[in-house]
VEXDREN-2710 file (C-alpha; in Angstrom, 1 decimal):
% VEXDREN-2710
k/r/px/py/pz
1/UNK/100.5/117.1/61.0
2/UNK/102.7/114.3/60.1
3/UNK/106.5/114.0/60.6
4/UNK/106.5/110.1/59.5
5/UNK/104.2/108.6/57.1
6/UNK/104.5/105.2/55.3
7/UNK/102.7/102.9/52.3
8/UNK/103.1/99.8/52.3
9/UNK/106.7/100.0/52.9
10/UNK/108.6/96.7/51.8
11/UNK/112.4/95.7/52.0
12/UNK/113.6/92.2/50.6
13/UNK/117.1/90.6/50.9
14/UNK/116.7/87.8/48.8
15/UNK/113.8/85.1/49.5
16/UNK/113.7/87.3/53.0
17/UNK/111.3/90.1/53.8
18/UNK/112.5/91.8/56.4
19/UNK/109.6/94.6/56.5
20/UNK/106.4/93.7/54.9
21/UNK/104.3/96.6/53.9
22/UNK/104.6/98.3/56.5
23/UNK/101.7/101.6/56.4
24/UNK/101.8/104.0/59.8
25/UNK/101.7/107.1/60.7
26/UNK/103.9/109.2/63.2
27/UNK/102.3/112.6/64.3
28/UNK/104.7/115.6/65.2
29/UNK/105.7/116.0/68.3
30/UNK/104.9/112.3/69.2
31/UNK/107.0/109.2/71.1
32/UNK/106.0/106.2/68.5
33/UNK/107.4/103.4/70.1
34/UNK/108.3/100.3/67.4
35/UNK/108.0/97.3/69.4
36/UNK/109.4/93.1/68.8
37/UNK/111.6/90.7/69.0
38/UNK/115.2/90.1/68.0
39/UNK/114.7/89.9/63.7
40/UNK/111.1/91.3/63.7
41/UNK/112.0/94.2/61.3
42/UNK/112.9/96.8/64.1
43/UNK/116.7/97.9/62.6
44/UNK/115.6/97.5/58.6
45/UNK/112.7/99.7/59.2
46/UNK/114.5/102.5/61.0
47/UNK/117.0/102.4/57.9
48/UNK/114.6/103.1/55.9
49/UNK/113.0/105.8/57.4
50/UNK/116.1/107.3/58.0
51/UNK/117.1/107.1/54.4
52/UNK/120.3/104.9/54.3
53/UNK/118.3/101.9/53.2
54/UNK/116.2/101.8/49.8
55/UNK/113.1/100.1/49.6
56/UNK/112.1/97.4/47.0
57/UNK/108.7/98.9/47.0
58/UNK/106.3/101.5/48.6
59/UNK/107.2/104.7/49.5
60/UNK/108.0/106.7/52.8
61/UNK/107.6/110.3/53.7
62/UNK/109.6/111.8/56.7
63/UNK/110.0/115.5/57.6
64/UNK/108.1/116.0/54.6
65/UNK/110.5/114.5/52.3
66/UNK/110.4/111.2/50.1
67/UNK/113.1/108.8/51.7
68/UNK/114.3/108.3/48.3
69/UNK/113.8/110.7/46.0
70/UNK/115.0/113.7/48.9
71/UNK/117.0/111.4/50.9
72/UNK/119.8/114.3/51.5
73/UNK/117.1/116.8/52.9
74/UNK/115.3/113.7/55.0
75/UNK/119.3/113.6/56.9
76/UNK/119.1/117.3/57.0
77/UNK/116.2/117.2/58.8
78/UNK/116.8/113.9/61.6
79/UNK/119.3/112.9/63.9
80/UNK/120.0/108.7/63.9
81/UNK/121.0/106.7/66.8
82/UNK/122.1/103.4/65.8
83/UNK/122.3/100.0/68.3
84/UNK/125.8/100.7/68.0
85/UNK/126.1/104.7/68.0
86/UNK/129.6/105.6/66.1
87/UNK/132.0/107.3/69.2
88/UNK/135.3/107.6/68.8
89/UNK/136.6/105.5/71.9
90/UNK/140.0/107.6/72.0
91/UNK/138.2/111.1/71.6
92/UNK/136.9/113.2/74.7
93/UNK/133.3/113.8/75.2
94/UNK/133.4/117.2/73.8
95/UNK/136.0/115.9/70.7
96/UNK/133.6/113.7/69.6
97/UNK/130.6/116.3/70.2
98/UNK/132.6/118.4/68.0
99/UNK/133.2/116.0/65.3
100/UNK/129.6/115.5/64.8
101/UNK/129.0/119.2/64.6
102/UNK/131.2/119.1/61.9
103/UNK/130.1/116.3/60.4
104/UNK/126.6/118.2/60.6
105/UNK/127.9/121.9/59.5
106/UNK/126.9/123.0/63.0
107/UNK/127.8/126.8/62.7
108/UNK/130.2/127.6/65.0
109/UNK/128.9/131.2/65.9
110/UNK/125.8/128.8/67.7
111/UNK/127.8/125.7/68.7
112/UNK/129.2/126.5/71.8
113/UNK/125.7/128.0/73.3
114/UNK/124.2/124.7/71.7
115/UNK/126.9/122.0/73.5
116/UNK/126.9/123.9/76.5
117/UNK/122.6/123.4/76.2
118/UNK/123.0/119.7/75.6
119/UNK/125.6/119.0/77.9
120/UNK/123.6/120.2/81.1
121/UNK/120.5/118.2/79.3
122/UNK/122.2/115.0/79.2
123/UNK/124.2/115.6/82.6
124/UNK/127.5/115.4/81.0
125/UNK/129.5/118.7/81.4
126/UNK/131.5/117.0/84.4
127/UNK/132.5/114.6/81.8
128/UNK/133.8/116.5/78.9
129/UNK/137.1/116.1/79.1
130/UNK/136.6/112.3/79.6
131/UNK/137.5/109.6/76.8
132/UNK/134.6/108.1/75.4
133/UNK/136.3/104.9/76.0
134/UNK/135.9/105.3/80.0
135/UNK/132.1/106.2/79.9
136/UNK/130.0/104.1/81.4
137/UNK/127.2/102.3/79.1
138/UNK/124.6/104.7/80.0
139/UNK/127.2/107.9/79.9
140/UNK/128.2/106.5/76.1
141/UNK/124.1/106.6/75.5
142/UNK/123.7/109.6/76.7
143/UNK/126.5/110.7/74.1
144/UNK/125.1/109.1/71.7
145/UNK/122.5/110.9/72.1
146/UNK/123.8/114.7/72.0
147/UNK/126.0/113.8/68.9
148/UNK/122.2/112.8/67.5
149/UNK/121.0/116.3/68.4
150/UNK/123.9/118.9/68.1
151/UNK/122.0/119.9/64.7
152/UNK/118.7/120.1/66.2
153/UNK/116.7/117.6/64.3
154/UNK/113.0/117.9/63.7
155/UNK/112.8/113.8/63.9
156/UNK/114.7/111.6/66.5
157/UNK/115.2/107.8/64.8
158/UNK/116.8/105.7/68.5
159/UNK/117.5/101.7/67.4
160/UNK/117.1/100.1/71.2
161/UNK/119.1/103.3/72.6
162/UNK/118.6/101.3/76.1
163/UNK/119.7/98.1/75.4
164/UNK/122.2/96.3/78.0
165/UNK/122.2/99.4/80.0
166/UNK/121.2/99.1/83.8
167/UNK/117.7/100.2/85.1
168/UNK/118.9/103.5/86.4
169/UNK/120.6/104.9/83.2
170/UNK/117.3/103.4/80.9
171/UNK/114.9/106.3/83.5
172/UNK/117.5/108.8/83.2
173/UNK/117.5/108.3/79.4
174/UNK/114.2/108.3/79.4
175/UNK/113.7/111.2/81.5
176/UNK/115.8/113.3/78.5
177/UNK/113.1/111.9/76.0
178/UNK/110.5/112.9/77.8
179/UNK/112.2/116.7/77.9
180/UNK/112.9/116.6/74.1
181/UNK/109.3/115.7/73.9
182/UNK/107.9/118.7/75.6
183/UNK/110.4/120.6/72.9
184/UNK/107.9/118.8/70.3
185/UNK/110.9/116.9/68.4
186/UNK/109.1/113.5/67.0
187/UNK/111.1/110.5/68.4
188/UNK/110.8/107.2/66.9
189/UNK/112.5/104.8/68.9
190/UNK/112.3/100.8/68.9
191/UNK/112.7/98.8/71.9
192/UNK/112.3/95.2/73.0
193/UNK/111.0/96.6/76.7
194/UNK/107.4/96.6/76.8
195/UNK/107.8/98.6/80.2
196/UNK/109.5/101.3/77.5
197/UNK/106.9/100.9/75.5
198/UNK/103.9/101.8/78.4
199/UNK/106.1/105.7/78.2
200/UNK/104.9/106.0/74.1
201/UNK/102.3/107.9/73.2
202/UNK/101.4/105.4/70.0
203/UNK/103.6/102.0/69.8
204/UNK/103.6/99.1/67.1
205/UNK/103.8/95.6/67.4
206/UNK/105.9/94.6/64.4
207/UNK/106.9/90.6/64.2
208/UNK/108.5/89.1/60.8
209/UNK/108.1/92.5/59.3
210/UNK/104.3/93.0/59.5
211/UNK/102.8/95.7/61.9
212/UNK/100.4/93.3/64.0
213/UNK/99.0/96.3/66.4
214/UNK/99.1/100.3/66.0
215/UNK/97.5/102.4/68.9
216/UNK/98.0/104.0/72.2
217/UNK/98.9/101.3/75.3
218/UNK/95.6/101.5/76.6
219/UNK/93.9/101.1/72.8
220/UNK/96.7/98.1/72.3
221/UNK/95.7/96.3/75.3
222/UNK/91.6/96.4/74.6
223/UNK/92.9/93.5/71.9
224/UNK/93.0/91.0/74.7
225/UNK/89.3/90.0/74.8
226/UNK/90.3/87.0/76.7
227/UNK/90.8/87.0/80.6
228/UNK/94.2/86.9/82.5
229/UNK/94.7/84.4/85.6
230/UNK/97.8/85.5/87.6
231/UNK/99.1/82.3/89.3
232/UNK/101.5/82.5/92.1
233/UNK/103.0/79.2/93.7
234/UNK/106.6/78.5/95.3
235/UNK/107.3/76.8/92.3
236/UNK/106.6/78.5/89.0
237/UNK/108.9/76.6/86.2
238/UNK/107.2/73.0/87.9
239/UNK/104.1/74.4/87.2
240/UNK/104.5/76.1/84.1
241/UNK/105.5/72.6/82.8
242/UNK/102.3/71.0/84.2
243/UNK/99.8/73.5/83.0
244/UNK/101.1/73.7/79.2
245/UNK/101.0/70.0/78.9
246/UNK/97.2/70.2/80.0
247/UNK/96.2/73.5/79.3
248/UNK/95.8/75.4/75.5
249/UNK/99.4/75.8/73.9
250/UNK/100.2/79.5/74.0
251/UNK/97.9/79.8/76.8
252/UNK/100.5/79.5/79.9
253/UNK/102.9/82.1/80.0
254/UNK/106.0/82.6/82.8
255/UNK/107.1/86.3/84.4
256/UNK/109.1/85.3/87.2
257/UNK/107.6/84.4/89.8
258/UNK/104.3/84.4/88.3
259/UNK/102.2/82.4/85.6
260/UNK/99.8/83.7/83.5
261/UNK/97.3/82.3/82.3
262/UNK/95.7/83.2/79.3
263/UNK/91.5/81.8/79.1
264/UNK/87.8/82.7/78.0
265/UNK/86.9/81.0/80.9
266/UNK/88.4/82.0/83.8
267/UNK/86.4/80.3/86.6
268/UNK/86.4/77.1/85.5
269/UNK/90.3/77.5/84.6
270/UNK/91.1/78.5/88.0
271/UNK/88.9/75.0/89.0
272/UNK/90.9/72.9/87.1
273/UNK/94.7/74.7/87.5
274/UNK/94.3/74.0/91.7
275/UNK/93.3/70.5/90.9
276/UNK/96.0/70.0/88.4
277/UNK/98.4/71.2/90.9
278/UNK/96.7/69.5/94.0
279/UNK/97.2/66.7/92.6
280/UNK/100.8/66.9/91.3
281/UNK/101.8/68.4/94.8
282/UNK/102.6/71.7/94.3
283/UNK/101.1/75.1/96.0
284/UNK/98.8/77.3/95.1
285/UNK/99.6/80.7/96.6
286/UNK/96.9/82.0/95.0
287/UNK/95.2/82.6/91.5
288/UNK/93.5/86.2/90.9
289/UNK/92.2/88.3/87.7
290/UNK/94.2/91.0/86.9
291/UNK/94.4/93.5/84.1
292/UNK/96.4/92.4/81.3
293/UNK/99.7/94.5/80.9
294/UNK/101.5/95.0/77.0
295/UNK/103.5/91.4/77.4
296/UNK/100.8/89.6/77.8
297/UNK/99.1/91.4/74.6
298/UNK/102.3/90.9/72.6
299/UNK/102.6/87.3/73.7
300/UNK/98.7/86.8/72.3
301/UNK/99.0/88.3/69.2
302/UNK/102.1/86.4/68.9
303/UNK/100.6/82.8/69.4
END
């Protein structure tokens, strides 16, 4: 069954269209990850679903409600984590917990048995009587996320819950998705990390508002019908420079260390890169097929 399902969903500010008929589906019970760059759409289209954006045309169902036309019983029914999640810096852990409860018309015969719950999810009952203000960034996401859940939604809208927080507190977040997934709660969650995105069950590539790619990672990835050349050489930026001025434009891409190198004709690419590079002095460490991972794929469908 569905939990998210939209037509041609459109928002306009003016001459801009932030989400361009957008159509998807989100199953229950499913991590649908919303993937793209800064502006792509990401933020506008989580409003939306999460009914405190109208559209300018198309229509959205979530929980089984219209966005519009039941957009009270579609916030019954969710919990919303925004970029910037709303904690009340000089309230405790457990005040603002509390406040959102509230806020939610949490009963309070359940609310205690249902904070206590949450707090040992999340790791946080040895921080309850902290100030929000003194949690660390991936304690204030973790927050973030109870306050989302202290109603017990059926759908789980997170707006780049991850961003700017450090690798460890991104698994341990993640490792709480993972358990709310097993719980069957839908969680629709956007994301500039394609590594994040590889954990999804279903992800989208969404860039200048249109969805450019729906389907699984492995399904996503079978859209690269061209080979990958991973370069490695002491000096990537040098070369980098090098190949895109004799190389196809889009076709030479950096990840750290590495180049890759995007071509239908991978053997007689790798000839002419260690020429290329011969010639202008620099090494050649070596230069090997691999398997193209979800930033190359985005990069592609990009260029």
């Amino acid at each position: 069954m569905e939990a998210i399902k939209t037509e041609a969903l459109t928002k306009s500010f003016g001459d801009l269209c932030a989400v361009d008929s957008l159509t998807l589906t989100v199953a229950e019970g499913e991590i649908f990850g919303l993937v793209g760059p800064d502006g792509a759409g990401k933020t506008t289209t989580m409003r939306l679903l999460a009914s405190i954006m109208v559209p300018t045309s198309g229509r959205a169902i979530v929980a089984g409600h219209h966005i519009v036309k039941e957009a009270e019983a579609v916030k019954e029914k969710i919990g919303y984590m925004s970029q910037k999640f709303g904690l009340y810096a000089d309230l405790t852990v457990m005040e603002n917990i509390n406040f959102y409860a509230d806020i939610y018309s949490v009963p309070t015969k359940d609310r205690k048995t249902r904070i206590d719950r949450l707090l040992t999810f999340s790791n946080l009952t040895a921080f309850k009587k902290r100030l929000a203000g003194n949690l660390s960034g991936g304690m204030k996401q973790k927050l973030g996320l109870v306050c989302a859940l202290i109603h017990t939604p059926e759908v789980l809208f997170l707006d780049e819950p991850t961003n700017g927080v450090d690798p460890v507190s991104r698994r341990d977040f993640w490792r709480i998705l993972y358990q709310l997934h097993r719980q069957k709660v839908t969680i629709f969650v956007s994301t500039a990390y394609l590594d994040e995105a590889e954990r999804c069950n279903r992800l989208g590539f969404i860039h200048q508002g249109k969805l450019l790619a729906c389907g699984s990672p492995h399904e996503v990835k079978k859209l690269m019908t061209k080979a990958i050349l991973e370069v490695r050489t002491l000096k990537p930026r040098q070369a980098a420079i090098l190949l895109r001025e004799h190389l196809e434009t889009g076709s030479v891409n950096l990840f750290g260390d590495r180049l890759h190198l995007i071509t239908g004709e991978p053997e007689k690419t790798t000839k002419k890169v260690k020429v290329l590079m011969t010639e202008a002095g620099l090494d050649v460490s070596s230069i090997r097929l691999i398997k193209p991972t979800l930033e190359d794929v985005f990069v592609s469908v990009l260029t």
